[in-house]
N, C-alpha and C positions, 0 to 999 in steps of 0.2 A: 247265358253266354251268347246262344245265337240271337236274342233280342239284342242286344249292344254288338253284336256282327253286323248286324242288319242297319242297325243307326247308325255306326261306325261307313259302313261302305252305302249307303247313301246321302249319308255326310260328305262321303269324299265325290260320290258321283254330284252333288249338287254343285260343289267349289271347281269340279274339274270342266262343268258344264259353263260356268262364268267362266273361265281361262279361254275355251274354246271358242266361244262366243265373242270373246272381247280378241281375239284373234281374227274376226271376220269383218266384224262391224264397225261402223263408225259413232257408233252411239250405244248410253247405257241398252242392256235387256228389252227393259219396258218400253224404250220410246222406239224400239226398233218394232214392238210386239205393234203399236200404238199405230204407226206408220202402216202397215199393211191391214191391220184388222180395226183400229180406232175408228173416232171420226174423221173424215177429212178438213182440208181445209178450207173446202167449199162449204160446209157448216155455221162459219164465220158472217158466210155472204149478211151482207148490212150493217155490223159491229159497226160504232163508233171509236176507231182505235187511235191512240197520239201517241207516236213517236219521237222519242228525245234522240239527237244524236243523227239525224235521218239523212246526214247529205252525203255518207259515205260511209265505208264498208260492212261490216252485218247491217246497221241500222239501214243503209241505204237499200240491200238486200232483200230485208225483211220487208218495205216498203211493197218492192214489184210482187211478194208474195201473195200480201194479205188486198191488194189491188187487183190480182187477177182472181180472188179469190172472192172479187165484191165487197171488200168493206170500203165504209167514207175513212179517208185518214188526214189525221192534222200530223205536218212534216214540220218538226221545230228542228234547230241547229243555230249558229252564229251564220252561218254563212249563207246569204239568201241568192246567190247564182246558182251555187249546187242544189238548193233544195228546187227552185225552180225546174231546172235539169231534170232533176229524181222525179219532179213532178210528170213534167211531160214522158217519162215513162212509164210511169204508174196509170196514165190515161191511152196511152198506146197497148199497154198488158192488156186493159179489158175497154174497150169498145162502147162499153155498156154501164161506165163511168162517165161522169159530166166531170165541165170544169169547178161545179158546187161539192162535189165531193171530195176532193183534196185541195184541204187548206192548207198552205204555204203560212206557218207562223214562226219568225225570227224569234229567237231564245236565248239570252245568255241564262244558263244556269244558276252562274255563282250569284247571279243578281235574286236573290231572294225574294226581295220587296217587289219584284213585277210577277211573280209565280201566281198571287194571287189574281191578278190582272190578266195572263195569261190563262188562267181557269177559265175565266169567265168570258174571255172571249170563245174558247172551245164552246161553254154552255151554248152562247149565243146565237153559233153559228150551224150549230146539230141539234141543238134542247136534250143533250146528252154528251156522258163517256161512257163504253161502255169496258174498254180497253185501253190503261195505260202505260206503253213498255218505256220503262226506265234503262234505255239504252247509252245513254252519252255517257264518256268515262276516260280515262288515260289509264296508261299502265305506268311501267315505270322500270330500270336496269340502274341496280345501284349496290355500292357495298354497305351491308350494313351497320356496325360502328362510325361510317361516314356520314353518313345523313342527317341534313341538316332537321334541326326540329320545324322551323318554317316550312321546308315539305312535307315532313306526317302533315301537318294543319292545310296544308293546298290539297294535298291529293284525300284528305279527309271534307274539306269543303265542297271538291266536286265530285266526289267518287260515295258519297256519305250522306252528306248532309243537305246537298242539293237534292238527292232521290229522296229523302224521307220528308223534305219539303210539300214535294209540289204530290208526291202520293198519301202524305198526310189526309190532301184535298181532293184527291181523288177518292180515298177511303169512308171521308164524310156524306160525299154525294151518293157514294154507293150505298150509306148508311140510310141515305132518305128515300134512293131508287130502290134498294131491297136488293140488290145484287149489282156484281161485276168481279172486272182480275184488273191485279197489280200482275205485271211480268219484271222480273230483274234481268237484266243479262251481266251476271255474274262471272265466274271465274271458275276453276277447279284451284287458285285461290283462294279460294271462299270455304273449303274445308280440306286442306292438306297445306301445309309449307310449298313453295315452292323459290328454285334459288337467284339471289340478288335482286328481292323484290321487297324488302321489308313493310316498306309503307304499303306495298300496293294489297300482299296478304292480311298485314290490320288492318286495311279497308275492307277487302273484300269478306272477311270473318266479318266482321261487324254486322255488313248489310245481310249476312245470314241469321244472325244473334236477331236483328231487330225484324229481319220478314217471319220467323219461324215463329217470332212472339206475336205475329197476327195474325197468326195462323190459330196460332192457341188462342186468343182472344177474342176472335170473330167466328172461330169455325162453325156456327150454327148461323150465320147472319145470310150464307151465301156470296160471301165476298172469297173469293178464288185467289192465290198466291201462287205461281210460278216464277221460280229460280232456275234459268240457265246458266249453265257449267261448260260453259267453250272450255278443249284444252288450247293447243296450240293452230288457231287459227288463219288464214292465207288473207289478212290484210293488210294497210301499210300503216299501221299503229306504231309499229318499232321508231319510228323517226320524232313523233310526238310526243315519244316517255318521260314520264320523269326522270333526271336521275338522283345527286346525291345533295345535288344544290339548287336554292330556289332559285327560279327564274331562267335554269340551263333545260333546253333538251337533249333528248339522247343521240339524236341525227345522224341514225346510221338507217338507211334504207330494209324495209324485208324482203330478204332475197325466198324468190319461188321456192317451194319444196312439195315433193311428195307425202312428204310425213303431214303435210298441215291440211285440212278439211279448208275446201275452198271456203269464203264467205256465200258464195250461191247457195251451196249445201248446208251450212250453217244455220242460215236463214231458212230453209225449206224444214229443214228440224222443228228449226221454232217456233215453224205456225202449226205443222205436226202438234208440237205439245201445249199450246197455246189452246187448241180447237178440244185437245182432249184434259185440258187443265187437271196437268201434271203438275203437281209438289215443287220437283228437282230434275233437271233433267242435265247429262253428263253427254261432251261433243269430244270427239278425237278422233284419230284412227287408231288406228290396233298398236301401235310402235306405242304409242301414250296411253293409251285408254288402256292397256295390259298394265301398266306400271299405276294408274289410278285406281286401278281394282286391289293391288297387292298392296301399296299403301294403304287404302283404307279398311281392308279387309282383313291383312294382318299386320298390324304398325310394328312389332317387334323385328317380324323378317324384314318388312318396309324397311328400319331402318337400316340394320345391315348391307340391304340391297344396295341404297340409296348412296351408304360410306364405300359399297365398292365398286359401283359405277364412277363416284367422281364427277366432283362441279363439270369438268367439261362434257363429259357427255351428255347429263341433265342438262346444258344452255344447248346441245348441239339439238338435245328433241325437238326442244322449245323454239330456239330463231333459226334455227339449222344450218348455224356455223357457232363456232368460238372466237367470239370477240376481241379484236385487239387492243380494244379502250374502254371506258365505264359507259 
C-alpha cells in the first residue's frame, strides 16, 4: 500500500509540477530547460540555413536570429522588396556577415516545378544546406460544414505539399552529406483540434503524420527533424487566412495582445530548439500553453473543459477578440 502511496503522490507531484510550470513559462518544460542549460544559438555560427516564408513575421524573425548568430541564410518568399529589407538587417545584426552570406531567393511555393531549380541554386551558391525551415504557410478562420473542398486542396497545396516538396530535396542531399534538420513551423494544430480551422488542422496533422515518419525512417542517418508548435502568436497572419471559400481572405487585422508571444520571442525559441535539435517543440504563454498541456495530457477532462469554456472564449485566446464575421 505505501508503494502505490508513493507512486500515487509522485504521480501527482509530477502532473502538478507541469501545471505550475506551464503557469510561468512561455514554452514547453524542455525548451525552456534547453534555453538556459542547452546549446546556444551561437552553436549554429556557419549553418547553411533556407528560410521559406522569410519576408515577414516568425520567418522574418527567425532570420535576424540565426544572422546574429553567424549563419549564411537563403531568404526565399514571393515578395522580393521585403526579403531585401530582411536582408539588410540580417547584415546590420552581425557585422561580421558579407553581402555573400545572405541570398535573397524569390520563391513561389505552390510552383512546384522551380523547387528543384531553386535547390540547386542554394547548392551553387554555398556547396551546401545544412538547415532547411519550412516556414511559409497560411492559417485559416472558417466554419466547418461550410468549406469549400477547393480550399482543403489550397491550403493542402501550400501548407502540405509544397513542404514535403522541396524538404523531400533537402532530405536527399542530407542523404549523400550524411547529416542535417528539416525544421517545420508547425501549429499546436498539428496535434489537438483547435476551433474554426478545419482545413488548417488537417493540414497541420498531416505534416506531423508525414515528419514523425522520417523520423522513424531515418533516425540512424543523422538527419534531424524539428516540429515547432506556435500557439497563439503576435503577427499579422489573421488578414491572409483562409476562410470558407476559395480565393476569399479573412481581412480582419490582429489586433495587439498580451496573451500572444511576440514573433521576436517566437523566433528566439526557435533557434533555441533548432541549435539543440529538439523533436517538438510547444510556444504560448501561460493563458494557452495551460489549456495545451490539459488537452493533451488529459483528453477526457480536455474535453469537458473545452464544452464549458465555449467557442467564444477559445477564438478570444486565439485572436483575442470574438469575431463579428467568418
Amino acid at each position: 500500500m505505501a508503494f502505490l502511496a508513493t507512486v500515487g503522490l509522485l504521480t501527482l507531484l509530477y502532473y502538478l509540477a507541469y501545471f505550475i510550470f506551464a503557469s510561468i513559462l512561455d514554452c514547453d518544460i524542455l525548451l525552456a530547460v534547453k534555453e538556459i542549460f542547452g546549446k546556444p544559438v551561437s552553436s549554429l555560427r556557419g549553418k547553411v540555413v533556407w528560410i521559406t516564408g522569410a519576408s515577414s513575421g516568425i520567418g522574418e524573425q527567425l532570420a535576424y536570429v540565426l544572422a546574429k548568430a553567424g549563419c549564411k541564410l537563403i531568404l526565399s518568399a514571393r515578395r522580393i522588396a521585403e526579403l531585401e529589407q530582411v536582408k539588410r538587417r540580417c547584415l546590420e545584426e552581425n557585422e561580421y556577415l558579407s553581402d555573400d552570406d545572405v541570398e535573397v531567393h524569390p520563391l513561389d511555393l505552390l510552383d512546384l516545378n522551380s523547387h528543384e531549380k531553386a535547390f540547386r541554386h542554394v547548392l551553387d551558391k554555398f556547396g551546401k544546406l545544412d538547415i532547411l525551415v519550412n516556414n511559409a504557410g497560411r492559417s485559416q478562420r472558417a466554419d466547418w460544414e461550410k468549406i469549400e473542398l477547393t480550399v482543403d486542396k489550397e491550403m493542402f497545396d501550400l501548407n502540405v505539399f509544397s513542404v514535403l516538396s522541396l524538404s523531400r530535396l533537402a532530405v536527399k542531399h542530407f542523404l549523400q552529406t550524411g547529416k542535417g534538420q528539416i525544421v517545420i513551423n508547425s501549429s499546436v494544430a498539428g496535434f489537438l483540434p483547435v476551433v474554426r480551422s478545419g482545413s488548417y488542422c488537417g493540414a497541420k496533422h498531416a505534416l506531423h503524420g508525414y515528419f514523425k515518419s522520417l523520423i522513424m525512417d531515418h533516425h540512424d542517418k543523422h538527419i534531424d527533424v524539428t516540429i515547432v508548435c506556435p500557439g497563439p502568436i503576435q503577427t499579422n497572419f489573421l488578414a491572409e487566412s483562409f476562410t470558407e471559400k476559395s480565393g476569399e481572405k479573412y481581412g480582419i487585422n490582429t489586433e495587439v495582445a498580451t496573451n500572444k508571444v511576440s514573433a521576436e520571442r517566437c523566433a528566439t525559441l526557435m533557434g533555441v530548439a533548432i541549435a539543440n535539435k529538439l523533436d517538438e517543440v510547444w510556444i504560448a504563454k501561460p493563458t494557452a500553453l495551460r489549456l495545451i498541456y490539459i488537452l493533451y495530457c488529459f483528453p477526457n477532462f480536455g474535453k469537458w473543459l473545452v464544452k464549458t469554456l465555449g467557442q467564444k472564449y477559445l477564438m478570444k485566446i486565439r485572436d483575442a477578440k470574438v469575431p463579428s464575421q467568418n
